[in-house]
C-alpha positions in Angstrom: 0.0 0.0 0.0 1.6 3.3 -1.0 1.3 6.7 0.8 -1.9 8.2 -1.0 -3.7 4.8 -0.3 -2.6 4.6 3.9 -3.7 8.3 4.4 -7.1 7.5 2.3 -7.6 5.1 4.8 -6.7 6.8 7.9 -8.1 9.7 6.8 -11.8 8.2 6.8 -11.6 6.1 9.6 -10.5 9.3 11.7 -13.5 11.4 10.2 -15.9 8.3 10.8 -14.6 7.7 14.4 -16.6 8.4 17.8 -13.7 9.0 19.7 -9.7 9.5 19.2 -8.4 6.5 17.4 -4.8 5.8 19.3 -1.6 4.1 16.9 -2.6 0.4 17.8 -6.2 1.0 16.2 -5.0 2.5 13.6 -2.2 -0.7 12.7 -5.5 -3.0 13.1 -6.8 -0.8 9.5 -3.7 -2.3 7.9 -3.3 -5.8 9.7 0.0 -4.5 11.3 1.7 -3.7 8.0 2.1 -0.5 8.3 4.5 0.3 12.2 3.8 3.1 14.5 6.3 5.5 12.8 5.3 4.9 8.8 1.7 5.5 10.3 2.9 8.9 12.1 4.6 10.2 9.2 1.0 9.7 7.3 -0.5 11.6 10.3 1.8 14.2 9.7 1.1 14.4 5.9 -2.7 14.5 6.9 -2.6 17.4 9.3 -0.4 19.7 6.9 -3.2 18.6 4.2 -5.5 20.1 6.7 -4.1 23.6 7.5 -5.7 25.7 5.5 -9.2 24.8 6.4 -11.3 25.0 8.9 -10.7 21.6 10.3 -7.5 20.5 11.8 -5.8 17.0 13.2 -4.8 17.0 16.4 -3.0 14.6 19.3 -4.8 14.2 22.3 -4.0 11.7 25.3 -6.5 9.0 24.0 -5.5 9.4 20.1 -5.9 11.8 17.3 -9.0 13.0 16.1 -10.2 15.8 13.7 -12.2 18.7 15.4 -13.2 22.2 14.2 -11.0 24.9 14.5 -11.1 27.5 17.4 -12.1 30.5 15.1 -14.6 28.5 13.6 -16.8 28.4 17.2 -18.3 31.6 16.5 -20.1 30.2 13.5 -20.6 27.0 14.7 -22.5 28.1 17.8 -24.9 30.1 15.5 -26.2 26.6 14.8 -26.4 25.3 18.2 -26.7 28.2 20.8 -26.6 28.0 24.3 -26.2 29.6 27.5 -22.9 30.0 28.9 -21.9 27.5 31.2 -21.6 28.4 35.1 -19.2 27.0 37.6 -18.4 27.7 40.5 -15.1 29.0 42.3 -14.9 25.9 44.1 -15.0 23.6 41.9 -12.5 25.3 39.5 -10.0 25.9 41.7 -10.1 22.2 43.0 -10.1 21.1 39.8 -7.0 23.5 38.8 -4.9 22.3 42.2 -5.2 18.7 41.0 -4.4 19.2 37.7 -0.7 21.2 38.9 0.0 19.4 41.9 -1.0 16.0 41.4 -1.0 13.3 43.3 -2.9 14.9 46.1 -4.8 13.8 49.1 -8.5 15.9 49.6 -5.9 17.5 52.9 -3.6 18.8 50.3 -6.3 20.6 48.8 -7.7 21.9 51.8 -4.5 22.9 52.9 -3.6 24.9 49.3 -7.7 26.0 49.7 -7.6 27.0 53.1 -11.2 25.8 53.3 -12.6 22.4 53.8 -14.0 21.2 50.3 -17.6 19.8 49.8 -17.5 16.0 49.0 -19.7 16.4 46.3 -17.2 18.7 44.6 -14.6 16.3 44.3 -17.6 13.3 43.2 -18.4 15.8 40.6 -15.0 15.8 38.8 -15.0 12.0 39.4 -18.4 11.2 37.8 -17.1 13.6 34.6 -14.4 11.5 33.8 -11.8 14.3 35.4 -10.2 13.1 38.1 -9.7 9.5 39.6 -8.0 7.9 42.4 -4.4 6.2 41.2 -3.8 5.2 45.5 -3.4 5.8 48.8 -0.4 7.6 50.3 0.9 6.0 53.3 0.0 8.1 55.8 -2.5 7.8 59.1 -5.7 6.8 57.1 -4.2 5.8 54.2 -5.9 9.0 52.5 -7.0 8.5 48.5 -4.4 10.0 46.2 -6.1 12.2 43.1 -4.9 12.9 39.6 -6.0 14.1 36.4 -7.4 11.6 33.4 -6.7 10.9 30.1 -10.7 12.4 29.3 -9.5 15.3 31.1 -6.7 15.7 28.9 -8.9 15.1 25.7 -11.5 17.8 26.7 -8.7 20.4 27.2 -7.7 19.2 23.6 -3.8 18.6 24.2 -1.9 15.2 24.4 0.0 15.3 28.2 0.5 17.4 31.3 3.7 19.2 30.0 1.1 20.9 27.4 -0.7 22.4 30.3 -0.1 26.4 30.8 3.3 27.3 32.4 3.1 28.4 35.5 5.5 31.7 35.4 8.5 32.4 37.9 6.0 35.2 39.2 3.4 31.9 40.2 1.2 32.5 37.3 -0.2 30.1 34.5 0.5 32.0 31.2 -3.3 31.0 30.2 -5.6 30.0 33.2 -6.3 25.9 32.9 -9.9 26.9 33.2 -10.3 28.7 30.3 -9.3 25.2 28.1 -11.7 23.1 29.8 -14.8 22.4 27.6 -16.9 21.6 30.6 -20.6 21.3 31.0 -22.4 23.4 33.7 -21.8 22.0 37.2 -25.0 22.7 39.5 -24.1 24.0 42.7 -24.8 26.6 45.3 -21.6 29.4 44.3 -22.2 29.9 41.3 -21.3 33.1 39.0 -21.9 33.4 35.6 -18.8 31.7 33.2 -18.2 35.1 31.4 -17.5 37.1 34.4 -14.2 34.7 34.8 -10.8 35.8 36.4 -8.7 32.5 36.2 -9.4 29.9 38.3 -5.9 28.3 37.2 -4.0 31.6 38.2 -1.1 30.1 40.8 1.1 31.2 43.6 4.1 28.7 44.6 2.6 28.7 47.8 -1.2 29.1 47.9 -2.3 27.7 44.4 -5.5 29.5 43.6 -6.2 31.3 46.6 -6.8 34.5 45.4 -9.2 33.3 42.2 -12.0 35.7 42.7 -14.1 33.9 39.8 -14.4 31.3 37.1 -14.1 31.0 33.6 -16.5 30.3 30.3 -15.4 27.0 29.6 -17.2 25.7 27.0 -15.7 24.3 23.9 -13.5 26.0 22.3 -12.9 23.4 19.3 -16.2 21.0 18.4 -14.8 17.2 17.7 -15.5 16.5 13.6 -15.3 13.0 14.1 -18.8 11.7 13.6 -19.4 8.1 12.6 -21.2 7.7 8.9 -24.3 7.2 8.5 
């Protein structure tokens, strides 16, 4: 199979695909004769035939997928508009502290919070896909040790942690983690409206997200194209 025929292929089966199709799926469209780095240089070949429009590949933690644009969400919501998502402080900055300092126990939290955190806070991340427990740090009460997962790192659209916003020598995140999460509204009692955001991510070495005095809009800022044929 030459090069035209393997990016036909990969090509489709990325438009046509639910979710982001990771390197071993993608061997399974050729029976394994095509290895990860012949595929990766097709990948490659695909996304620069794909920068002019208003579609783009991309690598995320599960796989690659094709997804709109971010300058194409202002006509794309025409079709489908809604009301901005609300979230609350709380939830954003616990959400922001686990994602820069993980592992951490609920204690750590509290401790970088400075105020005890609502269980249902932390079950909210958990029953979106967010968060997880990876184990217990040995310690009195063997507490549960939290960490981002890969569906976090799919709906903020990058591939690892490392992509996450630098956090500056002055203790800021050059772009608040907030802002990249294409999160649903989360029900609760503290809650302003998305728009009015000031950067739940925004960091200190010392008190991580302290000092957030609101949250961000954080819908989607890229739609995923992949959509399976009917």
């Amino acid at each position: 199979m030459n090069t035209a025929q393997a990016k036909r292929v990969l090509e489709t089966a990325l438009i046509c695909a639910q979710q982001p199709l990771p390197l071993r799926e993608m061997r399974e469209l050729f029976n394994d004769r095509l290895g990860p780095d012949s595929i990766k240089l097709v990948l490659d070949e695909l996304r620069q035939d794909w920068t002019p429009r208003g579609v783009e590949l991309v690598q995320v933690a599960s796989g690659w997928r094709f997804q709109s644009r971010p300058e194409m969400r202002e006509y794309l919501d025409r079709l489908h508009p809604e009301k901005p998502p609300r979230y609350t402080r709380a939830t954003m900055e616990t959400l922001a502290i686990i994602a820069y300092r993980q592992p951490v126990t609920r204690g750590d939290m509290e401790d970088i919070r400075g105020v005890t955190i609502n269980t249902t806070i932390i079950k909210q991340l958990e029953d979106r896909g967010w968060v997880e427990v990876i184990g217990h740090r040995e310690a009195p009460g063997r507490p549960a040790l939290f960490a981002t997962t890969r569906q976090f790192l799919d709906d903020l659209g990058i591939a690892s942690l490392d992509q996450l916003p630098v956090i500056s020598a002055q203790g800021r995140a050059e772009d608040p983690v907030a802002s990249l999460v294409p999160l649903q509204a989360l029900p609760a009692n503290d809650e302003v409206p998305a728009e009015q955001a000031s950067g739940a991510a925004a960091a200190t070495q010392d008190d991580l997200l302290a000092d957030t005095s609101a949250t961000q809009d954080l819908s989607p800022s890229a739609s995923n194209f992949g959509r399976t044929a009917p």
